[in-house]
ZAMARGU-4260 file (C-alpha; in steps of 0.2 Angstrom, whole numbers, plus 5000, padded with zeros to 4 digits):
<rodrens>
0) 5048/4996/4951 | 5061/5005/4952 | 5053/5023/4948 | 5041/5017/4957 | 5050/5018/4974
5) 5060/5032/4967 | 5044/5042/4967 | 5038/5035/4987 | 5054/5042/4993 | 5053/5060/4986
10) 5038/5060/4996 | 5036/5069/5012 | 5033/5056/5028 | 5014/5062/5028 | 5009/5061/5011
15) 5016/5043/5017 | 5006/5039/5031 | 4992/5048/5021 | 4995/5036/5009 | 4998/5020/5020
20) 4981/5024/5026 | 4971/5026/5009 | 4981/5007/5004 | 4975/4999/5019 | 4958/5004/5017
25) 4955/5000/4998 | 4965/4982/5003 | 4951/4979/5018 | 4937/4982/5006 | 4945/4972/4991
30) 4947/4958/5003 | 4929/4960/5007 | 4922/4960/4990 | 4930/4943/4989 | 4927/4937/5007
35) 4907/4941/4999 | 4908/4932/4984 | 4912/4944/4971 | 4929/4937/4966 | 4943/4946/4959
40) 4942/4953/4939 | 4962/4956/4943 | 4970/4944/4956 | 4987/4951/4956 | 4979/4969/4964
45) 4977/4962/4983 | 4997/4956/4979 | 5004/4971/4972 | 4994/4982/4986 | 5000/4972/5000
50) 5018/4975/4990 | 5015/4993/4989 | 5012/4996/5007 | 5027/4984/5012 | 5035/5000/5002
55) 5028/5010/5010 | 5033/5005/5029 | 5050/5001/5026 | 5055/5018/5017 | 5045/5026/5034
60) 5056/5013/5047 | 5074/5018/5039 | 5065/5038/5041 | 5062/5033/5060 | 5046/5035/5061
65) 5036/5023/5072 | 5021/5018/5067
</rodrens>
């Protein structure tokens, strides 16, 4: 995890907002496929997506940068 949010903060602000966007959009089609009944082979992605954007917007809230 660690390296992890090592490598978000090396990024620029856009290539996080870029990424922000991309996250939210696979999380709102995951959420579908299982909203439709196809269920989840890995349960633990919709968890560590939603962890990943929470990332995400805190490195982009100490930056300044209102969303």
């Amino acid at each position: 995890m660690v390296k992890e949010v090592r490598e978000l903060r090396e990024k620029s602000t856009k290539e996080l907002i870029e990424e922000l966007d991309r996250l939210r959009a696979e999380l709102i089609l995951t959420r579908s496929k299982t909203v439709a009944g196809g269920g989840l082979e890995k349960t633990a992605l919709v968890r560590n997506m939603r962890r990943r954007i929470a990332r995400i917007l805190t490195i982009l809230r100490e930056r300044g940068v209102k969303l």
